[in-house]
N, C-alpha and C positions, 0 to 999 in steps of 0.2 A: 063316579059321576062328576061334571064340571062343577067349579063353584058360581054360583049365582055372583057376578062382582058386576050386574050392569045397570046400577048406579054409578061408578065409578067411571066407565066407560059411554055414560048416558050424554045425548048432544048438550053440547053448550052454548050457550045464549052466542049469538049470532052479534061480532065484532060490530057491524054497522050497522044493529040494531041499536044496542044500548056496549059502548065499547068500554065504561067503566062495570056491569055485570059481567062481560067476557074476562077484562083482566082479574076480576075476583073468582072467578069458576076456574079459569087457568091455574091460577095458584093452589086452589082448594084441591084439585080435581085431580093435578099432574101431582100432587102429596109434596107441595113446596113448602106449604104453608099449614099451620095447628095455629086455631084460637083458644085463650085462654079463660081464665075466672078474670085474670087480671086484665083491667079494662085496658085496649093502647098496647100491650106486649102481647106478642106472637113464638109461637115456637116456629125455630127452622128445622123443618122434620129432617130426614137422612138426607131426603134427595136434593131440597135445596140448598140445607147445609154442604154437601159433596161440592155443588157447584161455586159456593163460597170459597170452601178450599181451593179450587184449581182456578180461581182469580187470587186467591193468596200466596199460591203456591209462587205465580208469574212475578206479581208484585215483589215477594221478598227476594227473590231469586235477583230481579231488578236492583232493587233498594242493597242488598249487599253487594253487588257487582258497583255498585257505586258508591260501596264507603260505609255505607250508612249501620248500625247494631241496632240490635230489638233490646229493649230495657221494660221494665213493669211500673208503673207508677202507682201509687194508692188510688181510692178510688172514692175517698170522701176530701174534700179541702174547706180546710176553715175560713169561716168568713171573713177574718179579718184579712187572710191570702188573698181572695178574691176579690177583696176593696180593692186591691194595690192600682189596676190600676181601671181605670174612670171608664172611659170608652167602654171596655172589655168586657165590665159587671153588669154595663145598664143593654149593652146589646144582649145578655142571657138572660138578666133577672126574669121575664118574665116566663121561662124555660128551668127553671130550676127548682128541682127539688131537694127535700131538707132534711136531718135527722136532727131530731132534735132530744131523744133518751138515747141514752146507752144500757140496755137491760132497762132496772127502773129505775136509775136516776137520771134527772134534767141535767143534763150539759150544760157547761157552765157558758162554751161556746157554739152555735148550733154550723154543723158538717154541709156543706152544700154535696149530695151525690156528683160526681164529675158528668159537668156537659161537653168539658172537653179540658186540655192538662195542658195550657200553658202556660197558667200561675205555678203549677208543681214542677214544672222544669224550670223555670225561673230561679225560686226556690232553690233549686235543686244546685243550680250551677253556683247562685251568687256563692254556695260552701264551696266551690269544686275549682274555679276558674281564675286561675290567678296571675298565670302568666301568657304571653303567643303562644307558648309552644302548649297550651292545655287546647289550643282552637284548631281545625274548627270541633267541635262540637254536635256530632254526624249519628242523630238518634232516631227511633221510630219502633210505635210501640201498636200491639194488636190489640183490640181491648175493646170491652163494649162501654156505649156511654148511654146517660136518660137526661134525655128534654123532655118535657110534659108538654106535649102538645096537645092541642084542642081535639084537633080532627088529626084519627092515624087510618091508614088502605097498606095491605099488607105489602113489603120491603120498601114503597114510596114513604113513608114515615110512621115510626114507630116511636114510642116513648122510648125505650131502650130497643138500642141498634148496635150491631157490629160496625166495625169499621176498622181504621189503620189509621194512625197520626203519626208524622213526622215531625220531628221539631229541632233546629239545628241552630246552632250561633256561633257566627266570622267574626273574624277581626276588620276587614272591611264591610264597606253597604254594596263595593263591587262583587264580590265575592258571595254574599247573602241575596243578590240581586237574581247571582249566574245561577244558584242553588235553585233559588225559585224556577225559574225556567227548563232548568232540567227535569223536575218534577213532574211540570207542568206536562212536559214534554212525555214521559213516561206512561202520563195521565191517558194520552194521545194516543201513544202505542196501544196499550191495552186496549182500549177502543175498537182502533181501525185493527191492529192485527192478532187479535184475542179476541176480541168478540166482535168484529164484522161489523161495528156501527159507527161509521162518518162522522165525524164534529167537525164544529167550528171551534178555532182557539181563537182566544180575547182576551179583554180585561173587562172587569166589574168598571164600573160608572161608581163614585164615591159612594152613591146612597145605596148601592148593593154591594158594595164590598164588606169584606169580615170585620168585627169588632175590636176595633183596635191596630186592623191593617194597614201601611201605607198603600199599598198597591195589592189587588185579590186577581188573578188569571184564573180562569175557567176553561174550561168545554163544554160546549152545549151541541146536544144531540136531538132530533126532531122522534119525534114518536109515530105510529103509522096514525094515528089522530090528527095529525098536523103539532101537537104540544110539543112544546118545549122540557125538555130533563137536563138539569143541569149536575154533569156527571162526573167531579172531582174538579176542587181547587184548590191550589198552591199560593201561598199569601207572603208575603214581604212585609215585614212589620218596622224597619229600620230600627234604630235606636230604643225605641219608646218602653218597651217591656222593660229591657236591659237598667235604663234609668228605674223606672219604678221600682225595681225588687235590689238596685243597688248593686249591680252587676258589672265589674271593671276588671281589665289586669293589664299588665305589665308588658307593655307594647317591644316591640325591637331597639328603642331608644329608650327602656328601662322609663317610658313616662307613662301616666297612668292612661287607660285608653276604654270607652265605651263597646261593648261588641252590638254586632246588628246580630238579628234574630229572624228564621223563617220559621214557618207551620205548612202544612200539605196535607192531605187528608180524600180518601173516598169510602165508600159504608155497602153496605149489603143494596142499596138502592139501585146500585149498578145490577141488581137481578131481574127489579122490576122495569131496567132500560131494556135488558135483554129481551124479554119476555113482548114489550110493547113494540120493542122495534119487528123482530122478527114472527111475533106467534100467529098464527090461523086458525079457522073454525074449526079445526081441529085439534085446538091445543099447542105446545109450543114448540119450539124449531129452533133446535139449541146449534147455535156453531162450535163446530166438532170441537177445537180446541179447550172447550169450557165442558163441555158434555159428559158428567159422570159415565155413561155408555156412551161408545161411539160407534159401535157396532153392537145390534140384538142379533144372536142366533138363534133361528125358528127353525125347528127339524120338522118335518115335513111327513105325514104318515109315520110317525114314530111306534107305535107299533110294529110296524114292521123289523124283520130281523136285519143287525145292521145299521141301522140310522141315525141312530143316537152317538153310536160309536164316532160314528164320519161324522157328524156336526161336534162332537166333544174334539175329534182330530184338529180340526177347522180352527177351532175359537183357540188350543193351546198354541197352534200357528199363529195366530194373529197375537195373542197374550208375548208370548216370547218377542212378535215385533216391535212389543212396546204399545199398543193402542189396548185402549178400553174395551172390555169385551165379555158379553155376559151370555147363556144360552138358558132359556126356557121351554125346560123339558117338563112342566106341568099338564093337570088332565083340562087347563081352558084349552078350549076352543079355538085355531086357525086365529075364526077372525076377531073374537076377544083379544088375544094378541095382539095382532095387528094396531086395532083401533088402541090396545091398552097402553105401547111403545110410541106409537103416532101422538098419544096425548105428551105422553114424556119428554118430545122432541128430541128421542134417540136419530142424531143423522143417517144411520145407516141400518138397515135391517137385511141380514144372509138368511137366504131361505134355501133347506137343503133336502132331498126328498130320493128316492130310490129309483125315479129316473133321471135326476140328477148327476146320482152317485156311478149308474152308470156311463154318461156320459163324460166325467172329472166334469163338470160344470157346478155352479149355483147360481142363485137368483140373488141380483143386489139392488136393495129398491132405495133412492133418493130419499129423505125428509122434505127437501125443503120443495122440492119440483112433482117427486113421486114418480120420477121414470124408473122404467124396472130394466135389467139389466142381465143379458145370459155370461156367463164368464168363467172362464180357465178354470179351475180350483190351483194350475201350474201357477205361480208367481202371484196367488191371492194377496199378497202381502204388498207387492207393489200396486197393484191393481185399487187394493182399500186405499192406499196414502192418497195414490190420485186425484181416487173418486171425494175424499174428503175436503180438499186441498180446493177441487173445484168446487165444494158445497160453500166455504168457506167464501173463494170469489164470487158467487153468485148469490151470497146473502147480501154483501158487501155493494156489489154494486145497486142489487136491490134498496137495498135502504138509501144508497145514495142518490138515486135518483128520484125517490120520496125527498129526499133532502134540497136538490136542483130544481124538482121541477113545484116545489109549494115555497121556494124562498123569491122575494120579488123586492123592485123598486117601489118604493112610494115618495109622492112630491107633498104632499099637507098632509095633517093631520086626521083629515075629514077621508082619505083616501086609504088612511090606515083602518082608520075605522070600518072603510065598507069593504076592502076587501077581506079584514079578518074574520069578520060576518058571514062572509059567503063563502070561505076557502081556508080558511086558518092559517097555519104554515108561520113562518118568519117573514118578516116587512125591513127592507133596508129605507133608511131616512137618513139624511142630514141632520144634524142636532148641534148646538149653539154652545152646547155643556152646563146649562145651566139647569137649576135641581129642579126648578118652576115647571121648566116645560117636562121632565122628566114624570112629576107627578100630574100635568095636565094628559099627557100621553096617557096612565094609567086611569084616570079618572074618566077620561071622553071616550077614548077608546080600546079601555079592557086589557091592555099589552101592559107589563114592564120591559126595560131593557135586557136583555139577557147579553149581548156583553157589545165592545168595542172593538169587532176583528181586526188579528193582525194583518189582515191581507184587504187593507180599505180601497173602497171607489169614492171617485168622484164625481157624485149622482148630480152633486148643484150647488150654489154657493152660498143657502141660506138652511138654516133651520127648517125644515116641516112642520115644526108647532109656532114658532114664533115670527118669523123671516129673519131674523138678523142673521147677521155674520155665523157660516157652521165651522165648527173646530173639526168634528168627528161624523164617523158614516157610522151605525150603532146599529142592531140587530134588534128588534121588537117582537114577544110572543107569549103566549097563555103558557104559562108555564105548569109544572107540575110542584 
């Protein structure tokens, strides 16, 4: 008899009803997400864990084609590390947690848990670095970190998070400048062509840049909400670390010489971008290349003699071409199935049946569109690449046109304010650069900057909050 699983497959709360209960039943529902005793930490079950790997898998494949090694760092630093330097300590203090015994006695100094490691690379190099030829300095490490956050929604923030830090030091700030960029840039790819979601690239605005950063680059991504996800940044720290922890060597002229320092960095949060960019009332809508399954096979009157065999044929066809591929020959139910893969955001679903089998046909049904499809079983393997290849461009242009058509000009203030009221999205303005108008923008009208695109207009020659003279064209949004 079937198993009774339809709870698990039961409707969920309706996106444009209430679209922060949809992204929490998403998670719960497609088994991405386990809550804990522990308040704020989450377990990532198999399946959303899987999908973490195959953004890690891209990442480091990335990151070593360009230089870079995985190292481990501890994962407690003591406080008087963390004093070093100023900026650094007061943007996390209030994000950090503490050990303060070891078994039962009181530490004589109490451990900050790592918020993030680039007092321990600091550290690390000032023993290691001593001449040019020790630079650059091309590391990056997988590791989870804890901030103690107030308020955590599963993969958008958690106390402890996965993620990936880079962290690297030149002997120029040219050189540490180009590093930034590259990252940044990598950040980018992942995005548009790993997970099918459009960004804009920028720069932070001083009052949102990283702790300690001279310059912070972003991408920010629109959510099918209109919100703002701001989804990996690469930071340019110039000198300042280097100074602090005493960091010098032995330049090409044997004279003693400061290095610059970068950081780079994205987290499992890129799950919950995915999830909000492309999921539906039905659950989520994974772009193939990230997709634990990229094809479900569903054998079709399985009982029948035969059919299981040709769907087991099918799936070691497609296994051997290298794609994902899984076949549920369980006693659920057709449309259990169905609805149970639909939720999973498996792209592709082969349905194969005994008039299929005589025919060399099967049935290939879209994720993200839901067209179904009669096809060869001859060349099934070109035929899948295709059809995923287009799931992938029509997520993509999808979301980007969520992206085009809610991003807009604004001329004041008061302009920002009533269209994001009514329509959300991203607001382009003119801005003066000064911090004043930056927090009267957040104050009147609900937006922080989300960044300073590299790709600026020139909407008009004053501020939208102030009138004076504008330096920059800035990007404004409720962010996540």
């Amino acid at each position: 008899m079937a198993q009774d699983k339809s709870k698990q497959v039961s409707q969920i709360t309706d996106m444009d009803v209430d679209f922060a209960q949809w992204y929490t039943d998403v998670c719960t529902k497609a088994e991405l997400i386990g809550y804990t005793k522990t308040k704020g930490m989450f377990i990532l079950r198999p399946y959303g864990y899987a999908i973490w790997e195959n953004i890690q898998a891209y990442l480091d494949r990335r990151f070593k084609e360009t230089g870079h090694t995985n190292v481990a760092m501890p994962m407690l630093i003591p406080e008087s590390l963390l004093q070093k330097e100023k900026d650094h300590v007061e943007g996390f203090a209030p994000e950090c947690a503490w050990v303060t015994y070891g078994g039962s006695e009181k530490l004589d100094e109490r451990m900050c848990i790592r918020p993030t490691s680039e007092t321990l690379f600091c550290d690390h190099w000032a023993d290691v670095v001593h001449s040019w030829r020790d630079l650059p300095m091309l590391y990056n490490q997988w590791c989870s970190v804890l901030r103690w956050e107030k308020t955590t929604r599963p993969f958008l923030r958690h106390r402890e998070f996965l993620w990936q830090e880079g962290h690297t030091l030149h002997a120029t700030a040219e050189e540490a400048i180009e590093e930034t960029e590259r990252m940044h840039r990598i950040y980018a790819e992942l995005c548009e062509d790993v997970l099918a979601m459009p960004v804009v690239m920028g720069m932070k605005t001083d009052k949102e840049k990283f702790a300690g950063a001279e310059r912070t680059y972003t991408i920010e991504c629109m959510m099918h909400d209109k919100k703002a996800l701001q989804n990996g940044t690469s930071h340019y720290f110039g000198d300042g670390f280097a100074r602090a922890f005493g960091i010098s060597f032995a330049d090409r002229n044997n004279q003693q010489a400061t290095p610059f320092e970068t950081s780079w960095g994205i987290t499992t949060r890129t799950i919950g971008g995915v999830i909000m960019t492309h999921g539906d009332n039905r659950g989520l809508v994974l772009p193939p290349k990230v997709a634990p399954i990229q094809v479900i096979v569903i054998p079709v009157a399985q009982h029948k003699e035969g059919v299981i065999q040709a769907n087991e044929a099918v799936m070691e066809r497609l296994k051997k071409a290298g794609f994902r591929v899984r076949m549920d020959a369980s006693d659920n139910s057709p449309g259990w199935k169905f609805a149970e893969y639909e939720m999973k955001g498996v792209p592709l679903r082969l349905e194969l049946g005994p008039k299929d089998m005589e025919k060399n046909q099967c049935v290939l049904v879209r994720r993200d569109s839901g067209e179904k499809s009669f096809v060869s079983l001859d060349g099934i393997e070109d035929t899948v690449a295709k059809m995923l290849e287009d799931i992938h461009a029509g997520l993509y242009q999808r979301a980007k046109k969520n992206l085009e058509d809610n991003t807009y000009p604004c001329a004041t203030l008061a302009e920002v304010k009533e269209k994001m009221e009514a329509r959300g999205g991203f607001a382009k303005t003119m801005w003066c650069g000064d911090e004043a108008c930056e927090v009267k923008m957040k104050e009147e009208a609900g937006v922080s900057s989300r960044c300073i695109p590299f790709e600026q207009e020139h909407l008009s020659d004053v501020c939208a909050c102030c009138g004076r003279p504008a330096k920059h064209m800035v990007y404004w949004g409720v962010a996540y």
